[in-house]
C-alpha positions in Angstrom: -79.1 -62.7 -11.7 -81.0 -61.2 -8.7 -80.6 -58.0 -7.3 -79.1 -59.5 -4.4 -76.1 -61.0 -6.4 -75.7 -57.6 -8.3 -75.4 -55.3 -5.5 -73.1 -57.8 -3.6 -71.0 -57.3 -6.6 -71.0 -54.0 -6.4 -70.4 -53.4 -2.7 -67.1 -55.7 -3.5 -65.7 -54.0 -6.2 -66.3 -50.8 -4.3 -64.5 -52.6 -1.4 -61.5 -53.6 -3.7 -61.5 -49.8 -5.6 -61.5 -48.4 -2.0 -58.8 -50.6 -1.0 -56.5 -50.2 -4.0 -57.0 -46.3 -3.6 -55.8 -46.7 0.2 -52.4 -48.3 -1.0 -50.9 -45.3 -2.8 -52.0 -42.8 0.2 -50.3 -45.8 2.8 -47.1 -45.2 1.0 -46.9 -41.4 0.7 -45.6 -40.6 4.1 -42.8 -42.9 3.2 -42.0 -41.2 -0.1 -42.9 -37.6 1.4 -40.1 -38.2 4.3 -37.4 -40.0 1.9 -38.3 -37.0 -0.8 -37.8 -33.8 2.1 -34.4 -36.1 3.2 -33.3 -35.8 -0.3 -34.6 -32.6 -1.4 -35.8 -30.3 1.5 -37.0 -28.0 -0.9 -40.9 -28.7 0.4 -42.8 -29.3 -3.3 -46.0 -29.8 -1.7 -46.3 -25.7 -1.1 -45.7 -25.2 -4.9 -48.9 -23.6 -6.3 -48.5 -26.2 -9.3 -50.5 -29.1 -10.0 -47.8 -31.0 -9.0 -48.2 -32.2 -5.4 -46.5 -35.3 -3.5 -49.8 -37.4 -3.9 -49.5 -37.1 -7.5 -45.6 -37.8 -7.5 -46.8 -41.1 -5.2 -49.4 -41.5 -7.3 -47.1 -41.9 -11.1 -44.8 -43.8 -9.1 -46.7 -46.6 -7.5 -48.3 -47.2 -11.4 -44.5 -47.0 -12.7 -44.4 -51.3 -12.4 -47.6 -51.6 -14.5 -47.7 -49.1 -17.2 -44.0 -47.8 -18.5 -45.7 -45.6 -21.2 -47.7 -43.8 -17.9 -44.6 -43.3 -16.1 -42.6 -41.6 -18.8 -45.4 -39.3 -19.4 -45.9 -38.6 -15.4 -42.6 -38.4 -14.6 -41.4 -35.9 -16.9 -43.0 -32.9 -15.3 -41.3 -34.4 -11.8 -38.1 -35.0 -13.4 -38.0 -31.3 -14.6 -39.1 -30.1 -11.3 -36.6 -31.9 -9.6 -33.6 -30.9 -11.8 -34.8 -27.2 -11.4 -34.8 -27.8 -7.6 -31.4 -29.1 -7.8 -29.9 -26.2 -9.6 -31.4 -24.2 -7.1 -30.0 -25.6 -4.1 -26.8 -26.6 -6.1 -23.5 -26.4 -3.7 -21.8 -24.5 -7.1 -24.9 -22.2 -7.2 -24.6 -21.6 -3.4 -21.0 -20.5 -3.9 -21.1 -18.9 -6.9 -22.5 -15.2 -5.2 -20.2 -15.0 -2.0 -16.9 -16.1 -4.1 -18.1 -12.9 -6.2 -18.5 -10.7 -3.6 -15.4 -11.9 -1.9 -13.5 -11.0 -4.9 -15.0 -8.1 -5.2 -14.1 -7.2 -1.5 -10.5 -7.8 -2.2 -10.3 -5.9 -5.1 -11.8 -3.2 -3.3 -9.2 -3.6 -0.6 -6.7 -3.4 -3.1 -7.5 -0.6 -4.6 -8.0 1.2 -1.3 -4.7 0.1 0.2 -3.3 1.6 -3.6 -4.9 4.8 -2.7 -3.4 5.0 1.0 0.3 4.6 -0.6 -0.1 6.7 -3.4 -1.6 9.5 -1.8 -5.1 11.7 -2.6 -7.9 10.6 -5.0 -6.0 12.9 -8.0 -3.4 10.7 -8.0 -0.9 12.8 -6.1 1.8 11.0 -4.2 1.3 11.2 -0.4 4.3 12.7 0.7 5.8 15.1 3.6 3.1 17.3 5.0 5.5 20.0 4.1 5.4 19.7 0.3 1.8 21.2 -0.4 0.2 21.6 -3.9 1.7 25.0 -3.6 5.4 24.1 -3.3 7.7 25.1 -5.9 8.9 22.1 -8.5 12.6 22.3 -7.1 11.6 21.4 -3.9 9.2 18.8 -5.2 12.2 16.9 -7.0 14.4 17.7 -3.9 12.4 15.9 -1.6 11.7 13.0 -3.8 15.2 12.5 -4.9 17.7 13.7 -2.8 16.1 14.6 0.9 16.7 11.4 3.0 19.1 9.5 0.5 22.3 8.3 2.2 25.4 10.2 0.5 29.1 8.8 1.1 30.7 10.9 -1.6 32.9 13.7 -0.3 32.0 16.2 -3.0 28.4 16.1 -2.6 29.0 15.8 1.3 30.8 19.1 1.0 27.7 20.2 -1.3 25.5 19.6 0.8 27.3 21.1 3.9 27.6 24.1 2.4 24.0 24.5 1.2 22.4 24.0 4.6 25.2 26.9 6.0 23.1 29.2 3.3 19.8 28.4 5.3 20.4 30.9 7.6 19.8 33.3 4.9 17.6 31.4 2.8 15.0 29.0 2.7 15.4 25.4 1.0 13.6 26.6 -2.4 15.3 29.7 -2.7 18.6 27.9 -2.4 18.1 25.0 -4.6 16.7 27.5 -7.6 20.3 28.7 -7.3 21.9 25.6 -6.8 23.8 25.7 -10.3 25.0 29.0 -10.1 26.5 27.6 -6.6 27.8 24.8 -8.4 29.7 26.7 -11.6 31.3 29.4 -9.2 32.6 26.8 -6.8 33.6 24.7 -9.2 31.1 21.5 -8.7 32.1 22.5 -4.5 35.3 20.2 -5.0 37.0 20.8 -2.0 40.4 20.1 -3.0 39.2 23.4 -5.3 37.8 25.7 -3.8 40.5 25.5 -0.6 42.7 26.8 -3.2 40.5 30.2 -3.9 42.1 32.9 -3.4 41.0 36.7 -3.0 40.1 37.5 -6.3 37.6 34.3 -6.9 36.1 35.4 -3.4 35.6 39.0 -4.9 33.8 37.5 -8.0 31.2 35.1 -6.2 30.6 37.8 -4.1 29.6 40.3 -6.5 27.9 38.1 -8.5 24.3 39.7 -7.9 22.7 36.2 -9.4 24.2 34.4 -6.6 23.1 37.2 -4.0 26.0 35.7 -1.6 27.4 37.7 1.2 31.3 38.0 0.9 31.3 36.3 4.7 29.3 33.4 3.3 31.3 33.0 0.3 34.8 33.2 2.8 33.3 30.4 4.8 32.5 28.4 2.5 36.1 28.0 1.3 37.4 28.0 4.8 35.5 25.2 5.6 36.7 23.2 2.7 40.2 23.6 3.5 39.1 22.2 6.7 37.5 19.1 5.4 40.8 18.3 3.8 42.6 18.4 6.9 39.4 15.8 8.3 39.8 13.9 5.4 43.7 13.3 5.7 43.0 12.0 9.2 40.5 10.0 8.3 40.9 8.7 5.1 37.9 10.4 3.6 35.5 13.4 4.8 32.6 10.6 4.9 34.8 8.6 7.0 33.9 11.5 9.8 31.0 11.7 9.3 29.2 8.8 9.1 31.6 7.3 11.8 30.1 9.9 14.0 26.5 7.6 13.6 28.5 4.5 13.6 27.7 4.3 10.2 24.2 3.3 10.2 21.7 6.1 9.7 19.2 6.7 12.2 15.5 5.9 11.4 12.6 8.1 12.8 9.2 7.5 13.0 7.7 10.7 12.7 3.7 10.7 12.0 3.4 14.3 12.2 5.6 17.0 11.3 5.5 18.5 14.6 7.1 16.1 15.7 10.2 16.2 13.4 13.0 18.0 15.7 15.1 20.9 14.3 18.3 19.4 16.0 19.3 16.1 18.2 22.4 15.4 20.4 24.2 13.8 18.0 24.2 17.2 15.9 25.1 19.0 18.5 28.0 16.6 19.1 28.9 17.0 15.5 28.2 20.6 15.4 30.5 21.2 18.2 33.6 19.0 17.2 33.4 20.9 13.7 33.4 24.0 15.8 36.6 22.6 17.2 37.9 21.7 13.9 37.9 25.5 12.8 34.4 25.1 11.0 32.2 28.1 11.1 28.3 28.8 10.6 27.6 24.9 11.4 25.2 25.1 14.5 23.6 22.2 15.7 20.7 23.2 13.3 22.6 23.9 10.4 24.0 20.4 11.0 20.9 18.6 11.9 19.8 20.3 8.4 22.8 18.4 7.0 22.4 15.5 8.2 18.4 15.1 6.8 19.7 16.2 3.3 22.4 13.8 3.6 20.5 11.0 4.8 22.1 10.2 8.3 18.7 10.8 9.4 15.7 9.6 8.2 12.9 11.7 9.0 10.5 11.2 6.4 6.9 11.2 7.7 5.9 7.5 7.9 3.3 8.0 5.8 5.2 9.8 2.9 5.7 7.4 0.1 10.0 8.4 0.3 9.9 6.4 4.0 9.9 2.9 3.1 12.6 3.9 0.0 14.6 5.7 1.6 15.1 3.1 4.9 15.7 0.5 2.2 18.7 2.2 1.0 19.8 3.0 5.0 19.3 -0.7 5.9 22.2 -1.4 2.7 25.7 -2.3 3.3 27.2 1.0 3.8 29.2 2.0 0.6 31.8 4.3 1.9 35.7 3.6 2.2 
């Protein structure tokens, strides 16, 4: 053969190599667009060997040699399953669900806080109740201050304590309150209308009690005057709570200077009891009554009592 013939040979089977090269590079702008459609995920900046001519390279020799394209393709198959689980829609979710839960959790424990009071786990109540108060007035304020009361006996009771505040504070009285209780008999009106002058004597001298005789004197006067009421009127609640039209009223007191020592409608009250032959029940004596007794609310609205003690104002009203 000459040397013509040989290097024409040549120059055409570097023609067809060069030609058969070109077809895999033709084709990788097609794959390289459907690829970044599929999975925008830009493999061509990974610092791997494996780089979208390759990928276009194992695929366009997949339809001659299987073998080949097992062997290629595996690397690209774990590539693209790790590119999947990292743009997965699960995976995506999978941090702001956490930290959404952890958000409302957060919330609820907050809102917790708010209702139950300080970080110690005190109960936020009245500004008045400090860390310093004494325990009766504690348990006085949590159990009784606020609470609507229909009977006539604890009605009476409670009349009767609030008269003593003009001597006494709330604690001072309460730490007494079952010494009041045994010498006027459980303050049964139907009772202690019938003391005479020798059961006044003994109260008064009763240094435990620390009564004045005037206190203790008005005290059973003003039970045989809530008999009289309560023979007009059926019953001694009756009177009173038909003087709110039976419905308590509700404040919304934020701070406690805001809380009023008496209202109109004590003063009404105050002054018809007046009338009635009453004594020592001033309209802040009987605004005093009337917060004890629950006709008024006026728990701060941020006291944890509030929202229990409107529930049990916003019941049908239990009284005959």
């Amino acid at each position: 053969m000459s040397k013509a013939n040989v290097r024409k040979q040549i120059l055409e089977k570097n023609s067809i190599f060069i030609k058969e090269k070109e077809k895999p590079l033709s084709s990788q702008g097609l794959f390289t667009k459907h690829l970044k459609r599929v999975y925008p995920i830009g493999l061509h900046r990974s610092s791997s060997s494996l780089s979208l001519s390759s990928v276009s390279l194992s695929l366009s020799q997949s339809s001659n040699d299987s073998s080949l394209t097992d062997c290629s393709a595996t690397p690209l198959e774990q590539k693209i399953s790790l590119a999947l689980r990292l743009i997965s829609p699960s995976e995506r979710r999978e941090v702001p669900v956490a930290r959404n839960f952890q958000t409302r959790q957060q919330q609820q424990q907050q809102q917790q806080k708010q209702n139950q009071g300080s970080n110690d786990g005190e109960l936020r109540r009245c500004n008045w109740i400090t860390k310093n108060s004494d325990k009766v007035y504690v348990a006085f304020h949590d159990e009784f201050w606020g609470v609507p009361v229909y009977d006539d006996i604890q009605l009476f009771e409670l009349l009767a304590l609030s008269g003593m505040l003009m001597d006494y504070n709330w604690t001072e009285i309460l730490k007494r309150k079952e010494l009041f209780r045994e010498a006027f008999d459980g303050f049964n009106p139907n009772i202690v209308a019938r003391m005479g002058e020798k059961e006044i004597m003994e109260i008064a001298s009763n240094k435990a009690i620390m009564l004045a005789e005037s206190r203790v004197r008005c005290i059973v006067d003003n039970a045989r005057c809530l008999l009289k009421i309560a023979r007009e009127f059926g019953s001694f609640s009756n009177y009173v709570w038909g003087n709110v039209n039976f419905k308590p009223t509700i404040n919304r007191y934020k701070y406690p200077r805001n809380v009023q020592l008496r209202s109109p409608k004590a003063e009404a009250i105050s002054k018809d009891l007046l009338k009635r032959g009453f004594r020592f029940v001033g309209p802040v004596i009987v605004y005093s009554f009337m917060q004890a007794a629950g006709l008024t609310i006026d728990h701060l609205v941020d006291c944890y009592r509030y929202g229990e003690c409107v529930s049990l104002a916003e019941r049908p009203r239990r009284h005959i």
